[in-house]
PDB file of N, CA, C and O in Angstrom, chain B, residues numbered from 101:
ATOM      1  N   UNK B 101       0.846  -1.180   0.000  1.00  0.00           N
ATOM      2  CA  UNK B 101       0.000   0.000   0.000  1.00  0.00           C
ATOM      3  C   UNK B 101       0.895   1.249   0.000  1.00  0.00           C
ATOM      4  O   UNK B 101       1.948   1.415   0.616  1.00  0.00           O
ATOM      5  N   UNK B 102       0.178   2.186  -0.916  1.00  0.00           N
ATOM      6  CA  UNK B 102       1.470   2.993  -0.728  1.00  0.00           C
ATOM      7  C   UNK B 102       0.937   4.539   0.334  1.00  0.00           C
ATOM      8  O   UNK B 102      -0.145   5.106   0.494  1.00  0.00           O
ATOM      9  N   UNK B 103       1.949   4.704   0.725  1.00  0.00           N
ATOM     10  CA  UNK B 103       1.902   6.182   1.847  1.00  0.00           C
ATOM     11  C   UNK B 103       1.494   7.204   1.344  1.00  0.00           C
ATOM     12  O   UNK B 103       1.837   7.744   0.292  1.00  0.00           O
ATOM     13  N   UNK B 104       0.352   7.650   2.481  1.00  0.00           N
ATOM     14  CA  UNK B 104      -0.439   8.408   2.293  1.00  0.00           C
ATOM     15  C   UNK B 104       0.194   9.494   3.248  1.00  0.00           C
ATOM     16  O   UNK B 104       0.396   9.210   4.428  1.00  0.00           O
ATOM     17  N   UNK B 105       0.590  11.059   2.607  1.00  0.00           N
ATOM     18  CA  UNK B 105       1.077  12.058   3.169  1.00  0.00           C
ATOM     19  C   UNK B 105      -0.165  13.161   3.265  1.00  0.00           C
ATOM     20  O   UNK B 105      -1.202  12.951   2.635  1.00  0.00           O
ATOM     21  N   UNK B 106      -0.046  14.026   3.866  1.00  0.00           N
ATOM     22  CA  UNK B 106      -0.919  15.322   4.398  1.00  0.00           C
ATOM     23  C   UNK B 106       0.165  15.942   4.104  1.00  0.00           C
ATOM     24  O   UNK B 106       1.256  15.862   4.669  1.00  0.00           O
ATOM     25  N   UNK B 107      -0.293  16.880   2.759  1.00  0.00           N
ATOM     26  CA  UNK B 107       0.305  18.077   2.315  1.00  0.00           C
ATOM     27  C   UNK B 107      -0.631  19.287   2.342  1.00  0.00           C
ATOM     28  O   UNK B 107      -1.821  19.367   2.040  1.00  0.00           O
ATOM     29  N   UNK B 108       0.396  20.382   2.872  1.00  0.00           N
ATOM     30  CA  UNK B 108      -0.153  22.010   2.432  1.00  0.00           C
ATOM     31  C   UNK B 108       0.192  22.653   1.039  1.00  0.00           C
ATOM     32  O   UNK B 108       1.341  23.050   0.845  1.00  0.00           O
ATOM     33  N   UNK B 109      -0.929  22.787  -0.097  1.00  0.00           N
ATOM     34  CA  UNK B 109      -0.749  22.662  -1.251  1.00  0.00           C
ATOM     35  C   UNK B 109      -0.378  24.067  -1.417  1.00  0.00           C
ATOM     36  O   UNK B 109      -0.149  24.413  -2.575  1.00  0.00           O
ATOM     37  N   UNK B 110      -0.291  24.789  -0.660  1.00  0.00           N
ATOM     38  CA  UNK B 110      -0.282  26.031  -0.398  1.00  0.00           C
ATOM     39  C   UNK B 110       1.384  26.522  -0.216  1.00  0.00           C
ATOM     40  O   UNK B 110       1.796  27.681  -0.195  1.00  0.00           O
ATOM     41  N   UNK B 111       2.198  25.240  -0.090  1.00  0.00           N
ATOM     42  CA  UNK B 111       3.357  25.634  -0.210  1.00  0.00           C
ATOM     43  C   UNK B 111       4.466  24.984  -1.289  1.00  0.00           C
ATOM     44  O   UNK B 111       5.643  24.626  -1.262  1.00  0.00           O
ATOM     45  N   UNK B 112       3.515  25.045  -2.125  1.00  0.00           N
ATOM     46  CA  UNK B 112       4.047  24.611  -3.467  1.00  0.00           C
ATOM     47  C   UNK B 112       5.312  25.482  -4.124  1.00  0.00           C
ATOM     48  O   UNK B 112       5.564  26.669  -3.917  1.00  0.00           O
ATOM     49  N   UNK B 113       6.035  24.541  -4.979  1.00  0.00           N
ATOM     50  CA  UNK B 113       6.645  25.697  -5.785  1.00  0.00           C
ATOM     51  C   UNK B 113       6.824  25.077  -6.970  1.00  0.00           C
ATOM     52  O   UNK B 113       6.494  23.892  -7.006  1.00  0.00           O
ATOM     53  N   UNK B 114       7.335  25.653  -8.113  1.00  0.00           N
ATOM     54  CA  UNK B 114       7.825  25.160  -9.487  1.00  0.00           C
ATOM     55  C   UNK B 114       9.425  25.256  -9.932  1.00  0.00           C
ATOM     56  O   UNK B 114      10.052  26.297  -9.733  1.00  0.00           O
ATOM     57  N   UNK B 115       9.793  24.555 -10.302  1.00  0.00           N
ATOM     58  CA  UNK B 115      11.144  24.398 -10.655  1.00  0.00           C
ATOM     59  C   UNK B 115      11.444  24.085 -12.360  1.00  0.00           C
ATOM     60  O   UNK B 115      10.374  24.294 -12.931  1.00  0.00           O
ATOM     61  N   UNK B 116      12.241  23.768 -13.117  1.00  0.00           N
ATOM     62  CA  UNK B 116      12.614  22.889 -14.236  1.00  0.00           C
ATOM     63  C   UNK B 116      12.227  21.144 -13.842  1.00  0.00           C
ATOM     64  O   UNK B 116      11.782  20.382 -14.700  1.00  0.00           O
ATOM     65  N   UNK B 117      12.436  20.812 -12.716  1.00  0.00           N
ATOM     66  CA  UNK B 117      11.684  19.299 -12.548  1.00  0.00           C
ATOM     67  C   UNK B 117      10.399  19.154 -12.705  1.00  0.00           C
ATOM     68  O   UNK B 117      10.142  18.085 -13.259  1.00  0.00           O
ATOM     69  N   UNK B 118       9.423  19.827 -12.431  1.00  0.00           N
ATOM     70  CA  UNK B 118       7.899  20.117 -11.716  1.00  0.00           C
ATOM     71  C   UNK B 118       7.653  20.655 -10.550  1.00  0.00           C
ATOM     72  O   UNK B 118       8.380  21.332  -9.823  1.00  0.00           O
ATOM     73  N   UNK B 119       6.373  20.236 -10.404  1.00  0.00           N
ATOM     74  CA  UNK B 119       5.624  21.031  -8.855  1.00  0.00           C
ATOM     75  C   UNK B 119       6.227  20.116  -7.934  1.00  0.00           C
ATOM     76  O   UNK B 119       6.254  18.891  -8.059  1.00  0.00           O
ATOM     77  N   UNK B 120       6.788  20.904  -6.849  1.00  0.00           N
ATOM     78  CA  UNK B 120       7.011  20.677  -5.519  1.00  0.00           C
ATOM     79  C   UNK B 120       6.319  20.906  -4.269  1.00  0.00           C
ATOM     80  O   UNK B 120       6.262  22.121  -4.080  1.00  0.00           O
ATOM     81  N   UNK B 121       5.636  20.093  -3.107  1.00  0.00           N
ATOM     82  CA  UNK B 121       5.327  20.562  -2.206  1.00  0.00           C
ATOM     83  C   UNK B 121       6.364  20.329  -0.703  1.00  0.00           C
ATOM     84  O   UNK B 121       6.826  19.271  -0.276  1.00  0.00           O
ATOM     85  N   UNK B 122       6.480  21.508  -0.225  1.00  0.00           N
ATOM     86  CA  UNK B 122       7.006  21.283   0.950  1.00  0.00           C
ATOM     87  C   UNK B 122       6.533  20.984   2.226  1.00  0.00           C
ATOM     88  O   UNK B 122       7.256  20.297   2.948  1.00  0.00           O
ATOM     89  N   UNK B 123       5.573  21.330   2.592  1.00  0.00           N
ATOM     90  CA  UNK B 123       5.048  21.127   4.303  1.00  0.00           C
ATOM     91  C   UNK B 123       4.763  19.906   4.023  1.00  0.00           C
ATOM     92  O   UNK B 123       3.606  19.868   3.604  1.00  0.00           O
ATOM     93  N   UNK B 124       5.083  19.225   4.037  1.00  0.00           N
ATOM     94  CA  UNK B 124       4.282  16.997   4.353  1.00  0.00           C
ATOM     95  C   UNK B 124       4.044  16.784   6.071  1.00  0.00           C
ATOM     96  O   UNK B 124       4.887  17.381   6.740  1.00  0.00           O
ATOM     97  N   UNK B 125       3.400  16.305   6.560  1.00  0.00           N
ATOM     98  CA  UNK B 125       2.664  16.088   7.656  1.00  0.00           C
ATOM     99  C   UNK B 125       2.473  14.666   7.805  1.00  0.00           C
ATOM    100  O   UNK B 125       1.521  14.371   7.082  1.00  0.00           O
ATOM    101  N   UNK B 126       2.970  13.517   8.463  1.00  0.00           N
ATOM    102  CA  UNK B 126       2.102  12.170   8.625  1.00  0.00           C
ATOM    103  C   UNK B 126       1.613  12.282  10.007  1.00  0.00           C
ATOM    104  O   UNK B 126       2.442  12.771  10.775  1.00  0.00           O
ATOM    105  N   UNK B 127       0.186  11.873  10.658  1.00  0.00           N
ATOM    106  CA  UNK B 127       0.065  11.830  11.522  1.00  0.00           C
ATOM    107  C   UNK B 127       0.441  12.598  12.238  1.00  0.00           C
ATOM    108  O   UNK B 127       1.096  12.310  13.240  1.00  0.00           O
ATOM    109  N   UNK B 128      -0.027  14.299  11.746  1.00  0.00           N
ATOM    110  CA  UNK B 128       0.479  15.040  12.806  1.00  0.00           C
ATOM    111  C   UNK B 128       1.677  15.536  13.099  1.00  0.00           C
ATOM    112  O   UNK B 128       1.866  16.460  13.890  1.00  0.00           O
ATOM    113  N   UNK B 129       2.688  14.834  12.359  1.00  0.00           N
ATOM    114  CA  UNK B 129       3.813  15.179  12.587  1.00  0.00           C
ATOM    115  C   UNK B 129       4.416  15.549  11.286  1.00  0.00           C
ATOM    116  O   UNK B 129       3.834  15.458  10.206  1.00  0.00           O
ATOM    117  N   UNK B 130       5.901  16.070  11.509  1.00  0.00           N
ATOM    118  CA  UNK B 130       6.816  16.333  10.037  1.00  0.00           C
ATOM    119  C   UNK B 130       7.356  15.363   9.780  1.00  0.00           C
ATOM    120  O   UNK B 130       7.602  14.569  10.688  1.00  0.00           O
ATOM    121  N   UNK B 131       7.814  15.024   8.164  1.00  0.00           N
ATOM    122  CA  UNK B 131       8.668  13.911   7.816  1.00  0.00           C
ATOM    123  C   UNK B 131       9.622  13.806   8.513  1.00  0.00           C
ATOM    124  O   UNK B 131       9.872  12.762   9.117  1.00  0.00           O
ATOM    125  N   UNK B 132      10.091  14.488   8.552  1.00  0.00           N
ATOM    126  CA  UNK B 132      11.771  14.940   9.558  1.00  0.00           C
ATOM    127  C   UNK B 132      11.644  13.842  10.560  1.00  0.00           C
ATOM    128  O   UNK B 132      12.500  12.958  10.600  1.00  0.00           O
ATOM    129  N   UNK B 133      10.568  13.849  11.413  1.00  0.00           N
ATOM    130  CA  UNK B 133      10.092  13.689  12.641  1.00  0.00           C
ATOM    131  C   UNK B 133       9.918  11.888  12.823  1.00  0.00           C
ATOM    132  O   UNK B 133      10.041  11.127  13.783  1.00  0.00           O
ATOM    133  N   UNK B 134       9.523  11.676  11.158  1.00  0.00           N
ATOM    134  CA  UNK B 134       9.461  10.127  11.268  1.00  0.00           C
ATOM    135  C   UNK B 134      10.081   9.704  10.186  1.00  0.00           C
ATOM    136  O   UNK B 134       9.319   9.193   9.365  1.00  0.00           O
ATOM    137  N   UNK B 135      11.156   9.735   9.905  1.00  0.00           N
ATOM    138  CA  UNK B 135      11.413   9.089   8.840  1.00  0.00           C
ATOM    139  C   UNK B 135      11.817   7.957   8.891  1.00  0.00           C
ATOM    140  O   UNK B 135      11.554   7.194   7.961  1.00  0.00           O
ATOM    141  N   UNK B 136      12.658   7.478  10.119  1.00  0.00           N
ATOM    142  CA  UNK B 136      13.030   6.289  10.825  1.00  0.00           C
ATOM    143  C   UNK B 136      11.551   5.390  10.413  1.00  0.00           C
ATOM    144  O   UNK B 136      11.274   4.896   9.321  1.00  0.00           O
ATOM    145  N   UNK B 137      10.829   5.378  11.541  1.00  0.00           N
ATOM    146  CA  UNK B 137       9.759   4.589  11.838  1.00  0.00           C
ATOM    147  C   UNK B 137       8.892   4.227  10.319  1.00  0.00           C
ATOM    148  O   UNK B 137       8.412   3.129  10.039  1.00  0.00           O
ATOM    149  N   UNK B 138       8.841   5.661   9.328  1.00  0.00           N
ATOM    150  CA  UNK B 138       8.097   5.057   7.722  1.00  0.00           C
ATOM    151  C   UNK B 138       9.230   4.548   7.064  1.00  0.00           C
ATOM    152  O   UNK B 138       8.842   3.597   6.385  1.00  0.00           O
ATOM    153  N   UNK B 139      10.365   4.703   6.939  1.00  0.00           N
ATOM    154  CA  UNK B 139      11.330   3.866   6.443  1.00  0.00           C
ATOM    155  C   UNK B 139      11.380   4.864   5.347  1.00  0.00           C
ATOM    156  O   UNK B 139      11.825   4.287   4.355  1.00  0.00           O
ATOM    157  N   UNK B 140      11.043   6.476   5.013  1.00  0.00           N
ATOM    158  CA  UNK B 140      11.170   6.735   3.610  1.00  0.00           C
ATOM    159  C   UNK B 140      12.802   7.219   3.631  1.00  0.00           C
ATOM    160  O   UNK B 140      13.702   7.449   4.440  1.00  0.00           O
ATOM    161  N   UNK B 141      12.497   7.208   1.903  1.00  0.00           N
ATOM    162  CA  UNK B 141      14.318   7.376   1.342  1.00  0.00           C
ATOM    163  C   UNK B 141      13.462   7.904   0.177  1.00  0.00           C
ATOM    164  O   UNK B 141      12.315   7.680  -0.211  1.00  0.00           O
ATOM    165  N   UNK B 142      15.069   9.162  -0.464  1.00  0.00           N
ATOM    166  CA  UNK B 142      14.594   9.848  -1.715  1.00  0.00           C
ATOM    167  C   UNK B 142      14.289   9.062  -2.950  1.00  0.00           C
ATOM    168  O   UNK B 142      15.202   8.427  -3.477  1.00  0.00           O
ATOM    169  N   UNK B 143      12.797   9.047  -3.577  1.00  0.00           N
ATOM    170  CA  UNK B 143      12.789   8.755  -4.773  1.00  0.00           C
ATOM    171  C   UNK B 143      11.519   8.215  -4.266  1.00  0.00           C
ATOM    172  O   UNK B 143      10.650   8.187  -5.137  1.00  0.00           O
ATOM    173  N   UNK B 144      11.075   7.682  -2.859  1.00  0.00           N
ATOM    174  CA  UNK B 144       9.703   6.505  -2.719  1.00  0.00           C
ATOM    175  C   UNK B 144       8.521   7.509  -3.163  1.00  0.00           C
ATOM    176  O   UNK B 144       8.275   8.686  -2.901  1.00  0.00           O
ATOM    177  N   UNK B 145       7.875   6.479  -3.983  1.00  0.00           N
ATOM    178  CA  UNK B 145       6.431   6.636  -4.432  1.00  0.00           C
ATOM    179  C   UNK B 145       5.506   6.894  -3.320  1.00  0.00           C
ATOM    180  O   UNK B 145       5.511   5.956  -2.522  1.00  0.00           O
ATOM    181  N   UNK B 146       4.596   7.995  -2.953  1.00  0.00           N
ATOM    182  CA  UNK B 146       3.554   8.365  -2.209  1.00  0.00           C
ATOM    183  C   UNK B 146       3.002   9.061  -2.848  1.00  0.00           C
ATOM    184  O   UNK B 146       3.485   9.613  -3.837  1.00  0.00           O
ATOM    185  N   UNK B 147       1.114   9.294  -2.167  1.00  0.00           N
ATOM    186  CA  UNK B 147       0.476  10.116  -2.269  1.00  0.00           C
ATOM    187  C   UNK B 147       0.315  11.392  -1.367  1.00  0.00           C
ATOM    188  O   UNK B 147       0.163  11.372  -0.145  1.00  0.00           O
ATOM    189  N   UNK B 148       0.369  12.418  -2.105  1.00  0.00           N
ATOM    190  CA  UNK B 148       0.033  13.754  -1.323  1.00  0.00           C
ATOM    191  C   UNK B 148      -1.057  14.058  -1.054  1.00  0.00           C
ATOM    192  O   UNK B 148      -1.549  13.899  -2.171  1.00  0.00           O
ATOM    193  N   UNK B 149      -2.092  14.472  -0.272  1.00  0.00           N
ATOM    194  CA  UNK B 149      -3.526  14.764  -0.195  1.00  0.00           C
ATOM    195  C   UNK B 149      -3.696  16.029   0.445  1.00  0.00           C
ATOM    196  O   UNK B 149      -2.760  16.517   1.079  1.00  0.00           O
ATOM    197  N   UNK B 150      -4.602  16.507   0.361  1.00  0.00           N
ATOM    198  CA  UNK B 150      -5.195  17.544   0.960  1.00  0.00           C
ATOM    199  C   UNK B 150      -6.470  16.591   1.326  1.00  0.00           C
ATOM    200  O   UNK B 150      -6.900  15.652   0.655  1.00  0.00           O
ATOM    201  N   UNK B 151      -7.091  17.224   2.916  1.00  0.00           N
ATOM    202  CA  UNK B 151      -8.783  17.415   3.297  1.00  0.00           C
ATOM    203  C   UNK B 151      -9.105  18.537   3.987  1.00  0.00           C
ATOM    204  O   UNK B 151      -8.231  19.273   4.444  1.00  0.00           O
ATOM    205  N   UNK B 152     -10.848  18.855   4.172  1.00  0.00           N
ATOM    206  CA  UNK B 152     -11.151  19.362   5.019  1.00  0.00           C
ATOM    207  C   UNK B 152     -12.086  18.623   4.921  1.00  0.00           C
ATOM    208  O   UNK B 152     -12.147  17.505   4.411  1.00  0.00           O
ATOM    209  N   UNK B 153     -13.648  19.865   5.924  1.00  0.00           N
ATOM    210  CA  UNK B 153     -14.757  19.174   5.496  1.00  0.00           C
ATOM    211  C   UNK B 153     -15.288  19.282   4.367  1.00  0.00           C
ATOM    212  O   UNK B 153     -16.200  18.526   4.034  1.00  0.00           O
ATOM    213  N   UNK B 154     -14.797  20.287   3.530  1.00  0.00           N
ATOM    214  CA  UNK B 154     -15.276  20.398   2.529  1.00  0.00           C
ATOM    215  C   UNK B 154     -14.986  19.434   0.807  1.00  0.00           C
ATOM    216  O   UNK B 154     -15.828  19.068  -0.013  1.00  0.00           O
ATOM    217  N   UNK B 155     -13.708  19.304   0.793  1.00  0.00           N
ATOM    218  CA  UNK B 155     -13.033  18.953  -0.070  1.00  0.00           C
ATOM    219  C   UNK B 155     -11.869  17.786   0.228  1.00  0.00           C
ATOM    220  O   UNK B 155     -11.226  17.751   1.277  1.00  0.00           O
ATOM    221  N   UNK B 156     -11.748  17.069  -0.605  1.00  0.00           N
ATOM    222  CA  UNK B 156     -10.831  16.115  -0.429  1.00  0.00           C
ATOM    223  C   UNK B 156     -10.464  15.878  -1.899  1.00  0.00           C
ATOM    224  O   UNK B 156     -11.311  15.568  -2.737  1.00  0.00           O
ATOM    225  N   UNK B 157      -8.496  16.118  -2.313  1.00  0.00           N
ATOM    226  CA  UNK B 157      -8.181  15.878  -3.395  1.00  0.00           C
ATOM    227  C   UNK B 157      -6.696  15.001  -2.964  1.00  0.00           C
ATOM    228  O   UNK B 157      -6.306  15.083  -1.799  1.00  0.00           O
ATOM    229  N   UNK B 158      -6.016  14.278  -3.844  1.00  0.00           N
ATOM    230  CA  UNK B 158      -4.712  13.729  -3.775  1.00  0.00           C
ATOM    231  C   UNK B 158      -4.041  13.920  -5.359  1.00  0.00           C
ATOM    232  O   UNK B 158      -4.655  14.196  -6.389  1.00  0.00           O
ATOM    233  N   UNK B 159      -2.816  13.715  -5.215  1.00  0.00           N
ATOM    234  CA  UNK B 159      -1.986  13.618  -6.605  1.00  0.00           C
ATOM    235  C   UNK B 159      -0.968  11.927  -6.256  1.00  0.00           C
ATOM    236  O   UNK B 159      -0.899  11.547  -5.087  1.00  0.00           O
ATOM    237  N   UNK B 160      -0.443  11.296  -7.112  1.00  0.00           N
ATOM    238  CA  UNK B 160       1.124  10.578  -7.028  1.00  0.00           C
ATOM    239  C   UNK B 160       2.177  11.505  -7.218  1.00  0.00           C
ATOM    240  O   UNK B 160       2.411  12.231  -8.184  1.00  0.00           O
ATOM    241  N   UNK B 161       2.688  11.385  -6.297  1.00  0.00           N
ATOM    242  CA  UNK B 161       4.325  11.924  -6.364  1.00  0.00           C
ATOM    243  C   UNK B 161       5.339  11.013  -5.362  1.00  0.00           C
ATOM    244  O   UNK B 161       5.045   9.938  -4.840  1.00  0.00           O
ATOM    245  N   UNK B 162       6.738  11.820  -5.231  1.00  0.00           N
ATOM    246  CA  UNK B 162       7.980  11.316  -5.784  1.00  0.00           C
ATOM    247  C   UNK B 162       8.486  11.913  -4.597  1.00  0.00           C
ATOM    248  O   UNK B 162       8.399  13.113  -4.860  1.00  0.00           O
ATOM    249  N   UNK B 163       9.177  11.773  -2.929  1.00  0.00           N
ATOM    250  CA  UNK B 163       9.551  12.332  -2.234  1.00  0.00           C
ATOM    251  C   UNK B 163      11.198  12.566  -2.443  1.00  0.00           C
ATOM    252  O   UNK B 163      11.840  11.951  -3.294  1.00  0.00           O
ATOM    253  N   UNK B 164      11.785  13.568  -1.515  1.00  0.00           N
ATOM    254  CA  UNK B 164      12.911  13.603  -2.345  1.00  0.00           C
ATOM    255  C   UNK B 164      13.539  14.988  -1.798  1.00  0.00           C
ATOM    256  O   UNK B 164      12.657  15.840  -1.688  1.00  0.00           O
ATOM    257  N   UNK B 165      14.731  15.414  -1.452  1.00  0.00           N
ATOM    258  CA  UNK B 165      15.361  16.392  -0.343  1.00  0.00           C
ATOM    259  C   UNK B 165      15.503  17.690  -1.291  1.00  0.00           C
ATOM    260  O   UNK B 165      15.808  17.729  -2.483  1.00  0.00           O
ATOM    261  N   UNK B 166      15.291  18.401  -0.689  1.00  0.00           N
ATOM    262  CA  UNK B 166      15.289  20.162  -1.471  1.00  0.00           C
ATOM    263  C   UNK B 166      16.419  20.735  -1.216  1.00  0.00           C
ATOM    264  O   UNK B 166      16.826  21.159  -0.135  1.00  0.00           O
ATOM    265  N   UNK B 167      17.178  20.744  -2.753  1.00  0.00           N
ATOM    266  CA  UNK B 167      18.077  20.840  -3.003  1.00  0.00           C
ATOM    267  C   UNK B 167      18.524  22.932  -2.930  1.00  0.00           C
ATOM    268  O   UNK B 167      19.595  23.540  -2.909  1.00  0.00           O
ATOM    269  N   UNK B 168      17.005  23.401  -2.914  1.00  0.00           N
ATOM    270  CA  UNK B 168      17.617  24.922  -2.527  1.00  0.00           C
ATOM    271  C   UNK B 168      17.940  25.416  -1.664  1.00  0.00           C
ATOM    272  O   UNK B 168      17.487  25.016  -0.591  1.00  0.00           O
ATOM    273  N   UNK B 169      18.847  26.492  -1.678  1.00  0.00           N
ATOM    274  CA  UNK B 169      19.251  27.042  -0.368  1.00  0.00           C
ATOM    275  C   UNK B 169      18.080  26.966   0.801  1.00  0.00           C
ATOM    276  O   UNK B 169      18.046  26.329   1.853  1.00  0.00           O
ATOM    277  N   UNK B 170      17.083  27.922   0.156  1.00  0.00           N
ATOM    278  CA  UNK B 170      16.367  28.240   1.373  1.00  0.00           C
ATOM    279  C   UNK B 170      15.066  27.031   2.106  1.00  0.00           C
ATOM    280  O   UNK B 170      14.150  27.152   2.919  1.00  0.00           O
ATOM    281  N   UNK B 171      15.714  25.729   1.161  1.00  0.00           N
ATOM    282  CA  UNK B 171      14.664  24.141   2.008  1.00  0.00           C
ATOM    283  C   UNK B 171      15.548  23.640   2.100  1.00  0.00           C
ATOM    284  O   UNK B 171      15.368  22.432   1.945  1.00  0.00           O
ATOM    285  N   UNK B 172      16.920  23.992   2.360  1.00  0.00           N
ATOM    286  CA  UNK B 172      18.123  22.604   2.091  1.00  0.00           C
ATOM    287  C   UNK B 172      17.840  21.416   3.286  1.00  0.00           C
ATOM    288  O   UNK B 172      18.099  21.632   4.471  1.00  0.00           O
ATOM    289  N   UNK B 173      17.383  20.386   2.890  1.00  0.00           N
ATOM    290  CA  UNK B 173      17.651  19.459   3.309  1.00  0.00           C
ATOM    291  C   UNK B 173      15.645  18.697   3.894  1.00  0.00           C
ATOM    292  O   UNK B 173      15.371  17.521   4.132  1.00  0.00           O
ATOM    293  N   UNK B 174      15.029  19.479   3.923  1.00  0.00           N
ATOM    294  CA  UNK B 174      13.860  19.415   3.448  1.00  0.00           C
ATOM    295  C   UNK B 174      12.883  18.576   3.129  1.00  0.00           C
ATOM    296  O   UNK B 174      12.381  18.964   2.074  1.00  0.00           O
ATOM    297  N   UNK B 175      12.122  17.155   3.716  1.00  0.00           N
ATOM    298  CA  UNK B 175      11.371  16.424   2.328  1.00  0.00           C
ATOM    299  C   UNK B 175      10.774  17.255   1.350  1.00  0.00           C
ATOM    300  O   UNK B 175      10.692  18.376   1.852  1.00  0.00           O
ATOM    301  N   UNK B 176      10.456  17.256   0.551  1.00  0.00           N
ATOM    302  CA  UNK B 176       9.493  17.519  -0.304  1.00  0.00           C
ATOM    303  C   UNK B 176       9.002  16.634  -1.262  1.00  0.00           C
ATOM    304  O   UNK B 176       9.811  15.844  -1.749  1.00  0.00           O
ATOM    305  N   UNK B 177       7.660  16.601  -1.691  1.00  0.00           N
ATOM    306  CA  UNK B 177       7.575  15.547  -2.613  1.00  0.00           C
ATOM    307  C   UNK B 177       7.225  16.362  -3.702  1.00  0.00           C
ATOM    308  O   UNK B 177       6.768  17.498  -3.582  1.00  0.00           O
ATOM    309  N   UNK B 178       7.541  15.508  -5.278  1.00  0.00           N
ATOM    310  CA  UNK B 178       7.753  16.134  -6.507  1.00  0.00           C
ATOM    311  C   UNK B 178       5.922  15.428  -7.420  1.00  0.00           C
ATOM    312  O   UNK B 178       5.490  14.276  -7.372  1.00  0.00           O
ATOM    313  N   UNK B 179       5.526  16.195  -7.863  1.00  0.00           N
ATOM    314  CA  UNK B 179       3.855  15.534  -7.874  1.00  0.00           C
ATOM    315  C   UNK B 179       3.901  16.131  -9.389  1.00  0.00           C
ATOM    316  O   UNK B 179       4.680  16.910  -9.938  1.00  0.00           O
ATOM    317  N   UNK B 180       2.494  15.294  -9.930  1.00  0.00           N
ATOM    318  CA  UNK B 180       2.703  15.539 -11.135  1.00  0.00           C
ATOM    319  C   UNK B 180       1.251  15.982 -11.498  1.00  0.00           C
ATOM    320  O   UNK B 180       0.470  15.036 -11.404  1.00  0.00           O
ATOM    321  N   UNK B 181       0.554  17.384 -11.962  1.00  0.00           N
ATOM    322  CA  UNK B 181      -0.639  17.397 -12.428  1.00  0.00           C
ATOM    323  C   UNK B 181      -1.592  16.583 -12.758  1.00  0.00           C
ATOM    324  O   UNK B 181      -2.688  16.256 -12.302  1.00  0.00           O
ATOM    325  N   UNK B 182      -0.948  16.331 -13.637  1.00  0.00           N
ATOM    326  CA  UNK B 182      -2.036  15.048 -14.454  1.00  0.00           C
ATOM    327  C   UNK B 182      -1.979  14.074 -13.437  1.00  0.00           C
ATOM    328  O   UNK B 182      -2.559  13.130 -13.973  1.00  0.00           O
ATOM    329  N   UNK B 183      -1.698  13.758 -12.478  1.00  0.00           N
ATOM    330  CA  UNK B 183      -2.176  12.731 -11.401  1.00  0.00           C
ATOM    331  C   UNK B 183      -3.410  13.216 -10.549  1.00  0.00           C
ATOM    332  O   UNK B 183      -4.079  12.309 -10.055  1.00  0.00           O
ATOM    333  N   UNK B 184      -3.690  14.114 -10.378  1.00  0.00           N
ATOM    334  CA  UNK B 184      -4.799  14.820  -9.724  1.00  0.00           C
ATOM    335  C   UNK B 184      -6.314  14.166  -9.978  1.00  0.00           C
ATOM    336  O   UNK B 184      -6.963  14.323 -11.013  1.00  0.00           O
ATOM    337  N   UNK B 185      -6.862  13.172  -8.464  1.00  0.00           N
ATOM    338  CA  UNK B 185      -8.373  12.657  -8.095  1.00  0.00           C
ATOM    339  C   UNK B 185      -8.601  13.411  -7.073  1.00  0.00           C
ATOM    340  O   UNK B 185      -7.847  13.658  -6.131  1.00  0.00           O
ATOM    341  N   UNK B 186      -9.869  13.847  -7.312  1.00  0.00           N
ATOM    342  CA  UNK B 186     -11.113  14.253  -6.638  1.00  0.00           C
ATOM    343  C   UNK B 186     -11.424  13.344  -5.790  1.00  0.00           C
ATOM    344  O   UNK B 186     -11.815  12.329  -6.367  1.00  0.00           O
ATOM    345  N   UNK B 187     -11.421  13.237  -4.312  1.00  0.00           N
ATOM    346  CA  UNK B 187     -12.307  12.547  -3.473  1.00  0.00           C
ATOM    347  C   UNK B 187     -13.441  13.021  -3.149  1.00  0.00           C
ATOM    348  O   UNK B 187     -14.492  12.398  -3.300  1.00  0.00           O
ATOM    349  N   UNK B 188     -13.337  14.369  -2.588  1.00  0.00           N
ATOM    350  CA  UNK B 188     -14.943  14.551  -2.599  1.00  0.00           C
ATOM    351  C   UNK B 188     -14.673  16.237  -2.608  1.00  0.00           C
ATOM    352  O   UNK B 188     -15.628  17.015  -2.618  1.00  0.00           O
TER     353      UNK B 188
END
């Protein structure tokens, strides 16, 4: 099954690779915070999601360390438009 992340889509950015999001959240917490215990490493396949009560959307993307100055060292995952479902 693959990992399901809580992203703030709101802190997106664009590069020459694609869209990037930075804030990831599992359970409340930052990647940073668990990376041990999910076992992730740069390149693993997850989903990013957003909810509230209102809306619920996800993309597939690509986690992976931010290579700019000002996220150095960073998860971020690398997501791809055209992956974008509507949950509700």
């Amino acid at each position: 099954m693959t990992l399901r992340i809580d992203a703030d889509f709101n802190s997106c950015l664009e590069d020459s690779r694609g869209f990037w999001c930075c804030c990831l959240r599992h359970n409340e917490r930052t990647l940073d915070e668990c990376t041990e215990e999910l076992g992730l490493y740069d390149g693993m396949p997850v989903v990013i999601f957003y909810q509230d009560e209102l809306e619920e959307f996800e993309y597939d993307a690509i986690l992976g360390h931010s290579l700019d100055v000002h996220w150095m060292g960073m998860w971020m995952a690398r997501f791809e438009e055209s992956t974008f479902r509507r949950i509700r």
